[in-house]
N, C-alpha and C positions, 0 to 999 in steps of 0.2 A: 285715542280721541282725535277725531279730524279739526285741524284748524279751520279760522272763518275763512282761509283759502278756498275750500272746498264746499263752500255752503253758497255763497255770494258770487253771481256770474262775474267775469275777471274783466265783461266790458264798464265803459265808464254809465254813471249815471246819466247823462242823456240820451244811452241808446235806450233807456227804458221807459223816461218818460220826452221823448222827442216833442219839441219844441211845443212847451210848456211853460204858460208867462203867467204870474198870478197878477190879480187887475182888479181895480176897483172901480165899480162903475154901477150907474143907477139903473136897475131893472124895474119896467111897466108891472108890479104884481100882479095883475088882472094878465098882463098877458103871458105873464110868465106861467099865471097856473094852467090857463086854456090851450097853453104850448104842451105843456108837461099829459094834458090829459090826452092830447089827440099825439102825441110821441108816445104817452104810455112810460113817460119815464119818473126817477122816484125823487131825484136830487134834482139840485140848479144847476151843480156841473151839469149831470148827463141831460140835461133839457137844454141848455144851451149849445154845447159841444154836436149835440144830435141836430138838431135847428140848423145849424151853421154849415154844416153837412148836409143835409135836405138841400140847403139853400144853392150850394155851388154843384151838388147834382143836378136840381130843378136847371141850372143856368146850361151843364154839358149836356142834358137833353134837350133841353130849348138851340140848341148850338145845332146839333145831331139834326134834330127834326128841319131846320133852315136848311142844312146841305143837302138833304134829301130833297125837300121842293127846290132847291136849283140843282138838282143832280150836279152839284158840287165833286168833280173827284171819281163820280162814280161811273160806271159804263154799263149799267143795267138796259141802255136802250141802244147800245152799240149790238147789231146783231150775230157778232163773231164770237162775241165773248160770252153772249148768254146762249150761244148754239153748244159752247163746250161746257156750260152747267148743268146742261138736260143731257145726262147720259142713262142708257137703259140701262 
């Protein structure tokens, strides 16, 4: 018979649930279900946890899209550099 050595991964509990706070706090019901329908998700966790995620993507592409209109960084209009992109 294998002990719970073997059954139970040997790291600690917060490598499985990483940074993980429980909280109590007042949710909009109206908006929490109009979240949940346009995520498609089934719980409050996953409609919150999803949301808040959306949120700080929505913010790295809105980031993204700014460096791009100031060719921040970038040398897409340096012509040395997009002559060695176009190879046949």
């Amino acid at each position: 018979m294998l002990g719970l050595s073997h059954v139970y991964l040997r790291s600690s509990r917060t490598d499985i649930l990483p940074n993980v706070t429980k909280r109590l706090i007042d949710v909009d019901d109206t908006l929490l279900e109009q979240a949940s329908g346009v995520l498609r998700t089934r719980t409050m966790k996953d409609t919150v946890n999803q949301a808040l995620g959306e949120v700080v993507r929505a913010e790295l592409r809105r980031r993204h899209a700014d460096r791009l209109v100031r060719m921040d960084g970038l040398a897409i209009d340096d012509p040395e550099v997009m002559a060695g992109a176009w190879r046949s």
